[in-house]
PQR file of N, CA, C, O and H, with PARSE charges and radii, in Angstrom:
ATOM      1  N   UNK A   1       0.822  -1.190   0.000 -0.4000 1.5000
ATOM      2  CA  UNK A   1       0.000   0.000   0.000 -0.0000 2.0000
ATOM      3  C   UNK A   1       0.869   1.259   0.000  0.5500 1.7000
ATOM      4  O   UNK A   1       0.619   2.177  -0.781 -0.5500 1.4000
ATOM      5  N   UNK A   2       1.891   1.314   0.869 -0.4000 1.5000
ATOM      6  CA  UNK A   2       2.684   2.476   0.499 -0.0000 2.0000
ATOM      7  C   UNK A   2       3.400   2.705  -0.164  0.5500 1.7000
ATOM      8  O   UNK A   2       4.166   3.624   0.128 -0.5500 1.4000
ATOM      9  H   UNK A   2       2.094   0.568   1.504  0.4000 1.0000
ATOM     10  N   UNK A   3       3.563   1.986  -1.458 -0.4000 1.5000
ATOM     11  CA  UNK A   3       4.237   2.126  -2.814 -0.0000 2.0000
ATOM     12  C   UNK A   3       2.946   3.076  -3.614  0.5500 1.7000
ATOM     13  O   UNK A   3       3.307   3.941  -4.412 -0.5500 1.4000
ATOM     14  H   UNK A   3       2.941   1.239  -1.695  0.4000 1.0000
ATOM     15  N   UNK A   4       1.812   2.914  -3.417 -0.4000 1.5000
ATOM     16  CA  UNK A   4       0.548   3.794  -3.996 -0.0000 2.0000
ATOM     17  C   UNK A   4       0.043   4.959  -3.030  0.5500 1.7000
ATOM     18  O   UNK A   4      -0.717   5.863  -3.378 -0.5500 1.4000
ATOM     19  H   UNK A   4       1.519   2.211  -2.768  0.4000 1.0000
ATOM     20  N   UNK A   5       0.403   4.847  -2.192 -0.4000 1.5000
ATOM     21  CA  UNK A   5      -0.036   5.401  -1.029 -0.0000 2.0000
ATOM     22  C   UNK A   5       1.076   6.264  -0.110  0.5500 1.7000
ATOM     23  O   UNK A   5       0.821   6.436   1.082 -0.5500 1.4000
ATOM     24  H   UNK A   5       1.020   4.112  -1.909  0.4000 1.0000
ATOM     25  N   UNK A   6       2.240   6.769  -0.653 -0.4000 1.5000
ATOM     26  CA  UNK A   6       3.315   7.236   0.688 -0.0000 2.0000
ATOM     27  C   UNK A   6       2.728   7.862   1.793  0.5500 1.7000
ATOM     28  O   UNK A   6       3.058   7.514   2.927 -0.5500 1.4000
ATOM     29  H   UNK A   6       2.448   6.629  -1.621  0.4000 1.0000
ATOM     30  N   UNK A   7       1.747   8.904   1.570 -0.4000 1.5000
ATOM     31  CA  UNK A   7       1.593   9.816   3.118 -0.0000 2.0000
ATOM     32  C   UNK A   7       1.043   8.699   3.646  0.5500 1.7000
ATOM     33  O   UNK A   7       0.802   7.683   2.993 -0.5500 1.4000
ATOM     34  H   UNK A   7       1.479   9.186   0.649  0.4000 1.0000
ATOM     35  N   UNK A   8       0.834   8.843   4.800 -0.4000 1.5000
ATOM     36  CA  UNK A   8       0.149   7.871   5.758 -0.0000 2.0000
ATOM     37  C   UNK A   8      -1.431   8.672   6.203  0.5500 1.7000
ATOM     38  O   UNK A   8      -2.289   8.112   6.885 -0.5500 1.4000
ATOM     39  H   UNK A   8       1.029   9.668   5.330  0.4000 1.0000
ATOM     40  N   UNK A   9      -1.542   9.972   5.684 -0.4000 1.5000
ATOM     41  CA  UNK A   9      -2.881  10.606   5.883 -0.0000 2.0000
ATOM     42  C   UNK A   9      -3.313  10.011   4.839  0.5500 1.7000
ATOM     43  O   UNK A   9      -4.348   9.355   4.963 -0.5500 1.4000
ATOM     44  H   UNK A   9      -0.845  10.427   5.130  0.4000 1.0000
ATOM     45  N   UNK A  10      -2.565  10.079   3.371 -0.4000 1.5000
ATOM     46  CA  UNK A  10      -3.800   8.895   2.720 -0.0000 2.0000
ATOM     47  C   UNK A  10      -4.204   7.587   3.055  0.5500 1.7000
ATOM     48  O   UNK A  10      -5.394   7.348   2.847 -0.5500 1.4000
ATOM     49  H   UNK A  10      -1.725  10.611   3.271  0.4000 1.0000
ATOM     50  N   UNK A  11      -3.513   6.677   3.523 -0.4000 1.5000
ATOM     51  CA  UNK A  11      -4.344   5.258   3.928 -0.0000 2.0000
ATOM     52  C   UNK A  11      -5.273   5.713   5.526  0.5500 1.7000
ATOM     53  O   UNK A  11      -5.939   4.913   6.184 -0.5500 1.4000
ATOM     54  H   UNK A  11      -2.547   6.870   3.693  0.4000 1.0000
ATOM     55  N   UNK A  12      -5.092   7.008   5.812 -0.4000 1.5000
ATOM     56  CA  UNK A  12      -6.041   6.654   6.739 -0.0000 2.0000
ATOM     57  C   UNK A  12      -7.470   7.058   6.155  0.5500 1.7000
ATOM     58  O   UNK A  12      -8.521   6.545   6.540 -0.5500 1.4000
ATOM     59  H   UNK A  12      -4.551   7.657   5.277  0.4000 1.0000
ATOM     60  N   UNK A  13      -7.354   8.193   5.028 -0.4000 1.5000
ATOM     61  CA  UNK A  13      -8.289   8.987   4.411 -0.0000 2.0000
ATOM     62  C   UNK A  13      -9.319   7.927   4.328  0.5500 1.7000
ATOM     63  O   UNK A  13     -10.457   7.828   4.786 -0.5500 1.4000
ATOM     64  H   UNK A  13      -6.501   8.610   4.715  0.4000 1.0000
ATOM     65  N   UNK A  14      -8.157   6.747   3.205 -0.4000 1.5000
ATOM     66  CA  UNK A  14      -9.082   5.694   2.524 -0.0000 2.0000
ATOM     67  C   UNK A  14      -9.994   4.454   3.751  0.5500 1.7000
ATOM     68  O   UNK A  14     -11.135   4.001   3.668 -0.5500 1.4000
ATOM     69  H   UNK A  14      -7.232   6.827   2.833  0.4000 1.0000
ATOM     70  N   UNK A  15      -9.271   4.294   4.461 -0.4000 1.5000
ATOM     71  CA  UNK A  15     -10.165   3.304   5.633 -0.0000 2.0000
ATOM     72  C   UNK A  15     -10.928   4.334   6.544  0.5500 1.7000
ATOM     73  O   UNK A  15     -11.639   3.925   7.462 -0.5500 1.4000
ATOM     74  H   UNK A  15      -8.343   4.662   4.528  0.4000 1.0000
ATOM     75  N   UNK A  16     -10.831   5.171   6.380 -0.4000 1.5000
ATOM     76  CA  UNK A  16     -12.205   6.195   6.937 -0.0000 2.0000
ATOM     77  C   UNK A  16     -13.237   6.305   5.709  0.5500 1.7000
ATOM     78  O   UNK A  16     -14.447   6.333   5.930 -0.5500 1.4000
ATOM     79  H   UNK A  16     -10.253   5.503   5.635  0.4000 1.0000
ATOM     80  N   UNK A  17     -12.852   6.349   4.754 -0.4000 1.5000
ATOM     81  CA  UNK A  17     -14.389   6.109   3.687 -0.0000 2.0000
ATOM     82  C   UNK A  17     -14.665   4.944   2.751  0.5500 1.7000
ATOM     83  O   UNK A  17     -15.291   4.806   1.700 -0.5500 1.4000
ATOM     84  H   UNK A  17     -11.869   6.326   4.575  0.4000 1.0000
ATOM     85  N   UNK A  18     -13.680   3.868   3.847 -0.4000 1.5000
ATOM     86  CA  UNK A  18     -14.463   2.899   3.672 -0.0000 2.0000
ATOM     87  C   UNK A  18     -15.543   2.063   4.853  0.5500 1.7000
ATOM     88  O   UNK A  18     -16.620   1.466   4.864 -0.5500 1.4000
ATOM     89  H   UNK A  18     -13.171   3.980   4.700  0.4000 1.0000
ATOM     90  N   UNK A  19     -14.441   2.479   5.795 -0.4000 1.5000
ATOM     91  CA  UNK A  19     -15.707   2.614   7.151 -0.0000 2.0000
ATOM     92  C   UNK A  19     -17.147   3.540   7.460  0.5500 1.7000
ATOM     93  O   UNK A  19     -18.030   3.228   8.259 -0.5500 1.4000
ATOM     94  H   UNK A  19     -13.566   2.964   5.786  0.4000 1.0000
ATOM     95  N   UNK A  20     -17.108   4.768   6.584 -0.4000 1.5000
ATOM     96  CA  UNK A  20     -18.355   5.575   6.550 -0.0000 2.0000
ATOM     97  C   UNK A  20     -19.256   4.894   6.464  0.5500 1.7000
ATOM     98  O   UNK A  20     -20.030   4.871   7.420 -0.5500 1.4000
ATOM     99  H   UNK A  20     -16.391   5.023   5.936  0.4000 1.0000
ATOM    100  N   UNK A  21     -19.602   3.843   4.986 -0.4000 1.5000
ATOM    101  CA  UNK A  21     -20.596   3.399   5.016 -0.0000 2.0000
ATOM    102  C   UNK A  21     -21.038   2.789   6.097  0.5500 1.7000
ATOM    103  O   UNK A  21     -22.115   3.200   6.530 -0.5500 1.4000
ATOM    104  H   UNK A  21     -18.973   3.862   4.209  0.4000 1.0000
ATOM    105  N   UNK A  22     -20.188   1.378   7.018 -0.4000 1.5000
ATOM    106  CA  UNK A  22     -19.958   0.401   6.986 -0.0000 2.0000
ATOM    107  C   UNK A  22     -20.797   0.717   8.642  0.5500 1.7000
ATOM    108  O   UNK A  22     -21.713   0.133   9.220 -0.5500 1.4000
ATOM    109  H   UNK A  22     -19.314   1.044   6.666  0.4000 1.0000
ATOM    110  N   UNK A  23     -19.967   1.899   8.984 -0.4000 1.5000
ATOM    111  CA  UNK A  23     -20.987   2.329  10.968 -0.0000 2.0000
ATOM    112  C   UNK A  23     -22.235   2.999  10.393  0.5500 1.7000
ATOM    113  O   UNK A  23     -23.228   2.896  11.114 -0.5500 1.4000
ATOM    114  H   UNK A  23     -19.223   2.374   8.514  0.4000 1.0000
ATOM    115  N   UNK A  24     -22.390   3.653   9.266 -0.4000 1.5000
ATOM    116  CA  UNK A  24     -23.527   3.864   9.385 -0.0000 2.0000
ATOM    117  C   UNK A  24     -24.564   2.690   9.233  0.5500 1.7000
ATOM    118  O   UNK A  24     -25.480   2.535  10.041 -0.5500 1.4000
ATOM    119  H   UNK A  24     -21.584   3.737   8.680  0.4000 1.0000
ATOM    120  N   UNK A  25     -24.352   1.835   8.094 -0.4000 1.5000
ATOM    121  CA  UNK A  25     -25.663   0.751   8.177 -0.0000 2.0000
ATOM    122  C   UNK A  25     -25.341  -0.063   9.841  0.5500 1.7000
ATOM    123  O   UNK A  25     -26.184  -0.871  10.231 -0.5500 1.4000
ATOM    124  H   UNK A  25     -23.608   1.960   7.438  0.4000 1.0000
ATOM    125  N   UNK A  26     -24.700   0.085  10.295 -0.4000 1.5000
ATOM    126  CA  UNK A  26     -24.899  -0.705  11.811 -0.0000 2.0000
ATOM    127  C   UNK A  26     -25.725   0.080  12.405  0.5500 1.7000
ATOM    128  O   UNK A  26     -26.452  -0.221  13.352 -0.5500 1.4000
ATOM    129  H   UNK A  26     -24.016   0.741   9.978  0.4000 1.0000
ATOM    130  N   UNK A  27     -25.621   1.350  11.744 -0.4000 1.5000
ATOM    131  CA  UNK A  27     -26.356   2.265  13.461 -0.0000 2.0000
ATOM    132  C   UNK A  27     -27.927   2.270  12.775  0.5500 1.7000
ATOM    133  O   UNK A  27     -28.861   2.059  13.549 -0.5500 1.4000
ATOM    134  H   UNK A  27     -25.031   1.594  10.974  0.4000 1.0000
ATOM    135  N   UNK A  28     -28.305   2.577  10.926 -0.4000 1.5000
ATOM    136  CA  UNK A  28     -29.079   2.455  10.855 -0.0000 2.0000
ATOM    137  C   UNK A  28     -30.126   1.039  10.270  0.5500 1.7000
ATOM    138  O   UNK A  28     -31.242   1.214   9.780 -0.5500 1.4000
ATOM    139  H   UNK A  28     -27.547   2.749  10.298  0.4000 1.0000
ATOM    140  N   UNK A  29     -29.622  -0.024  10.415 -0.4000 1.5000
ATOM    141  CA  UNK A  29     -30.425  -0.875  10.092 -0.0000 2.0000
ATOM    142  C   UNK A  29     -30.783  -1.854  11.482  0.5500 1.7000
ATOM    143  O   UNK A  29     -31.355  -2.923  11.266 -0.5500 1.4000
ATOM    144  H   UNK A  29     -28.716  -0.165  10.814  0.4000 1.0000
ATOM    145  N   UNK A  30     -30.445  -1.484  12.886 -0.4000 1.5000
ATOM    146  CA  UNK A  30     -30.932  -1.902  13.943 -0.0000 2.0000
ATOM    147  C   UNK A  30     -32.563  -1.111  14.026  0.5500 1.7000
ATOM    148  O   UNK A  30     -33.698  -1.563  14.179 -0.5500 1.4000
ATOM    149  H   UNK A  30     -29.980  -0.616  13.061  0.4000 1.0000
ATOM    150  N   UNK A  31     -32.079   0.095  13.864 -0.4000 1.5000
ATOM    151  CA  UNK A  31     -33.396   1.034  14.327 -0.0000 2.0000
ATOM    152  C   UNK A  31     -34.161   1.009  13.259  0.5500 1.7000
ATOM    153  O   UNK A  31     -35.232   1.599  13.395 -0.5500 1.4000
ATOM    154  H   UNK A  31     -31.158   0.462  13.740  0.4000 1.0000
ATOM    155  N   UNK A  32     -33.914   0.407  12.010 -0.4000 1.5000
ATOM    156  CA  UNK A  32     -34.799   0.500  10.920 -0.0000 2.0000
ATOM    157  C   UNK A  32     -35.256   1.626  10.363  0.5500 1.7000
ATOM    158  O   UNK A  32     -36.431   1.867  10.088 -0.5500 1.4000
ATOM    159  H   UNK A  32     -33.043  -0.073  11.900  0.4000 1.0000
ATOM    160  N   UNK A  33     -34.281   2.348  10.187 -0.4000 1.5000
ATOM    161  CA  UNK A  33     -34.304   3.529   9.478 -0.0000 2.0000
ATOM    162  C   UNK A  33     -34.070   3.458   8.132  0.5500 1.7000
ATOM    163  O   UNK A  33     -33.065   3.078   7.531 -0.5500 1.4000
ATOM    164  H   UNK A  33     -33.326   2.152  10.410  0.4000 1.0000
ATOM    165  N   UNK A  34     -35.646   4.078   7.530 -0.4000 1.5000
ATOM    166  CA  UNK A  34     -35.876   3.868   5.998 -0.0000 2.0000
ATOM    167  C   UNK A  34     -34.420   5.083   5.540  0.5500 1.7000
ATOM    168  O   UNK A  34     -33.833   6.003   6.109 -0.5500 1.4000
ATOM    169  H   UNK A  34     -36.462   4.387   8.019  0.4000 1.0000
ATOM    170  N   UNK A  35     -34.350   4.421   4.257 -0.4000 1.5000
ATOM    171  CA  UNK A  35     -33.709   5.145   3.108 -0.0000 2.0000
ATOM    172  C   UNK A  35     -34.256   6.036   2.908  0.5500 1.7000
ATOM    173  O   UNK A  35     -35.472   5.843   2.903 -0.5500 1.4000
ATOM    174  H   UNK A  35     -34.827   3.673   3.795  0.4000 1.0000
ATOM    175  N   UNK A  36     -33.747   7.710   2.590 -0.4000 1.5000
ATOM    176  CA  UNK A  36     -34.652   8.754   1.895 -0.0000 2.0000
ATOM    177  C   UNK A  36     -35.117   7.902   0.457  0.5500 1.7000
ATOM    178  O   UNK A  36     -34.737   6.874  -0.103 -0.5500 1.4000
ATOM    179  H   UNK A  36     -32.760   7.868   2.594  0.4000 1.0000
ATOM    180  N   UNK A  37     -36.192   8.978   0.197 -0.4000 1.5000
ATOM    181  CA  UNK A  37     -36.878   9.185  -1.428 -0.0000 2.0000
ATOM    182  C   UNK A  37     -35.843   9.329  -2.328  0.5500 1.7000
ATOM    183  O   UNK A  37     -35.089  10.270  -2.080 -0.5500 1.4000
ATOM    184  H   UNK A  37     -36.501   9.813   0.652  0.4000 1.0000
ATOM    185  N   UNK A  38     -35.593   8.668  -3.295 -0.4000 1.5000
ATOM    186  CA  UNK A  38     -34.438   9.037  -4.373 -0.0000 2.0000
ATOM    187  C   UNK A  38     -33.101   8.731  -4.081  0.5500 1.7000
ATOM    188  O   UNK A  38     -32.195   9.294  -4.696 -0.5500 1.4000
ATOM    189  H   UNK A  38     -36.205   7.903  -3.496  0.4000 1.0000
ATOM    190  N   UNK A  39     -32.781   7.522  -2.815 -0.4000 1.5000
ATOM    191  CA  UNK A  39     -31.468   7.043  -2.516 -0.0000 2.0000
ATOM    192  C   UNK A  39     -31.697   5.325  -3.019  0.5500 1.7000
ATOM    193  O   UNK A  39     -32.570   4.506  -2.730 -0.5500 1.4000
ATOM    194  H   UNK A  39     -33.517   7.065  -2.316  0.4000 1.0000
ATOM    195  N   UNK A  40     -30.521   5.253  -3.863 -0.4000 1.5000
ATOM    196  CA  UNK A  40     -31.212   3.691  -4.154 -0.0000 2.0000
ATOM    197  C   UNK A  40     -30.307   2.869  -3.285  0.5500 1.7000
ATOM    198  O   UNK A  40     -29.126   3.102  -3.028 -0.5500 1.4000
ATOM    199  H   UNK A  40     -29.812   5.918  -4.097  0.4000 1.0000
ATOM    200  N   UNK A  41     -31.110   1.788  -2.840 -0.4000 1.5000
ATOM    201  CA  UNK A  41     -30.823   0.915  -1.812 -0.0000 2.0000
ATOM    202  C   UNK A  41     -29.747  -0.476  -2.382  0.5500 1.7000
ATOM    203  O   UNK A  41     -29.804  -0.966  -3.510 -0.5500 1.4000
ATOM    204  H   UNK A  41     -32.069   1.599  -3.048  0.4000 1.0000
ATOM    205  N   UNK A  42     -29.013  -0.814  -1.515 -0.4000 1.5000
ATOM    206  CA  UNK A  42     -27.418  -1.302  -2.110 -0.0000 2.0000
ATOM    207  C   UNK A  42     -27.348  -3.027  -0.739  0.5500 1.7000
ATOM    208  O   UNK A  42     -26.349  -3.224  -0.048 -0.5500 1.4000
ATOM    209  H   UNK A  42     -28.967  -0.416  -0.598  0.4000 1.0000
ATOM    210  N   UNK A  43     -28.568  -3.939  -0.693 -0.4000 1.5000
ATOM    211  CA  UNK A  43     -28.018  -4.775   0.443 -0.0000 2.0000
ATOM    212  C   UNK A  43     -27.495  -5.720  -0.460  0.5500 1.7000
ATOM    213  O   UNK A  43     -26.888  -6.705  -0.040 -0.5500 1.4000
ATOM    214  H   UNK A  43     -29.380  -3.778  -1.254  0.4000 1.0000
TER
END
């Protein structure tokens, strides 16, 4: 990874938006929180 990657703020950039999704469907598919209107759904 750090042959593509030298700073080390980029590999953290990238496992922070790959984790974005990843806490949000935990936090929202316990409470069952619908998708807005016009977001298409990805399970």
């Amino acid at each position: 990874m750090k042959s593509h990657f030298p700073s080390e703020s980029d590999l953290v950039e990238i496992h922070m938006a790959a984790a974005l999704p990843n806490i949000t469907n935990r936090v929202n598919n316990p409470l069952n929180i619908e998708i807005e209107e016009g977001i298409k759904a990805v399970r």
